[in-house]
C-alpha angles and dihedrals in degrees: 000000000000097000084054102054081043097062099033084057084051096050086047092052092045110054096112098036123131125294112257116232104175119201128167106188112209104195099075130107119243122278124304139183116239104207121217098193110191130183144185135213133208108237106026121035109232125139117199112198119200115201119190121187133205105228125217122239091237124003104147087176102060129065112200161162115301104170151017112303129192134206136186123207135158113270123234111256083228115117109266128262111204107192124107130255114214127184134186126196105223111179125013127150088241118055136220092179120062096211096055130088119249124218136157104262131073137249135165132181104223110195118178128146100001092310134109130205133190101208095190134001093218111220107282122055103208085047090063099034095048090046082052095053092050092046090053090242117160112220091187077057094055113102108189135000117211114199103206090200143354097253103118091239089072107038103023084104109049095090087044083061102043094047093062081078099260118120106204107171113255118232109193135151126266098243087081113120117252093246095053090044089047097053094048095053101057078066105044133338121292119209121188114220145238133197117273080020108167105222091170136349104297098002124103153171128224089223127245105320137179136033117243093041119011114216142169144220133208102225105192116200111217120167099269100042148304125303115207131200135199138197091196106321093233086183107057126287091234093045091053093047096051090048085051091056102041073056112055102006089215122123116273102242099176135004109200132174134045110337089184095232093132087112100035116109119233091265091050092048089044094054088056088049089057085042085062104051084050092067097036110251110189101185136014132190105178124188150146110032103015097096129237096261086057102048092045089053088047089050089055098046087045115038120167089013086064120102124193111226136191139131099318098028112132126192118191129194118196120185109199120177120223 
């Protein structure tokens, strides 16, 4: 019964969610890391990160990274971490991973300074739990869970998730309605979030943002930078990046997640790349809803900071002092 009135709450929520346009492509290695090295010196604070990128056998779509690329920013004058931030995308309606399912929804394991983070549940339960299980991944290790938005292909997995026996806090916004929030809390607690909002140390949301569908973003802060990450970015990609920088006033080093491009034309997707570059981007690993025409243009602006994404893709961050 409680499954029912679950699922009916999520239907409700996601009547105006994201068309699903499911592709698999065949043709892709197994999963790889791709490795951001970044490292800090005494004297003067500059941070080099080294990418290097598994390439597909075919993918005549796409245009991407083929080699090591480096790149030099100003480092925070915070004191280092020195810890590394992995992530590891874990549904996704495209896959990186042979072994894994593909749906349309999103889903990423975000783990950074002993603490790990499910940033979306995707829409089907055994989809997510069964590309967990293939990936290795722990759920009584996850910490907290964080639902960018109500559409179904973000949180349809959540109870999936809880009734396996762990009990993450759930971070969502407010704009949840009273019976979701409700039946997630007789599992685990529920905590309704604010902008600037600390989950863990060094992991974020922007808060609640948009009108017509609130969202939010997990804005993770490394040494040399933030990393932000999307489920669909409803309220505008641009709009949630600058939020994230009114916020936090650090350089954005990766965007990663649905950037909901899949209806924009070519002029409209070339003035947020230039957006981007406004606000000085350095790396981008678009997916899910973002549409094929706009990942390929954003694998062309960006080359070899370009990182192909799908369900098994994995993106590590090491910080190394020298």
């Amino acid at each position: 019964m409680q499954r029912f009135l679950f699922l009916v709450g999520a239907i409700l929520l996601a009547c105006t969610g994201c068309s699903p346009a499911i592709t698999a492509p065949e043709d892709l290695l197994p999963a790889d890391e791709i490795q951001i090295v970044s490292s800090i010196e005494t004297n003067t604070p500059t941070v080099t990160m080294t990418i290097t990128e598994a390439i597909p056998t075919t993918t005549p779509d796409y245009q991407y990274a083929r080699a090591t690329g480096i790149v030099e920013t100003k480092a925070p004058t915070s004191t280092p971490t020195l810890k590394p931030l992995k992530i590891t995308i874990v549904y996704d309606n495209d896959v990186y991973d042979e072994r894994l399912a593909a749906d349309w929804g999103f889903a990423a394991l975000v783990k950074y300074q002993g603490h790990t983070l499910l940033f979306d549940t995707g829409a089907n339960g055994r989809i997510l739990m069964q590309n967990m299980n293939l990936l290795e991944i722990d759920p009584s290790r996850i910490d907290s869970v964080l639902i960018s938005h109500s559409h179904e292909d973000h949180s349809g997995g959540l109870l999936a998730l809880l009734e396996s026996g762990v009990s993450p806090t759930v971070y969502l916004p407010p704009s949840f309605t009273s019976t979701f929030k409700n039946l997630v809390g007789q599992y685990t607690s529920v905590v309704e979030v604010s902008p600037g909002q600390s989950i863990a140390e060094g992991m974020y949301t922007t808060g609640e943002l948009g009108q017509g569908i609130p969202e939010q973003a997990l804005v993770i802060h490394v040494d040399s930078g933030l990393v932000v990450i999307t489920g669909c970015a409803h309220p505008g990609i641009v709009s949630m990046l600058e939020k994230t920088q009114e916020l936090f006033a650090e350089p954005i080093i990766l965007v990663m997640g649905g950037f909901h491009l899949g209806g924009k034309s070519r002029a409209e997707i070339d003035a947020i790349l230039r957006d981007f570059r406004r606000l000085g981007v350095q790396k981008v690993a678009p997916c899910h809803c973002t549409g094929e025409p706009a990942i390929s243009m954003f694998a062309a602006e960006y080359g070899e900071d370009f990182i192909l994404a799908g369900a098994g893709k994995k993106v590590i961050l090491d910080q190394e002092e020298k």
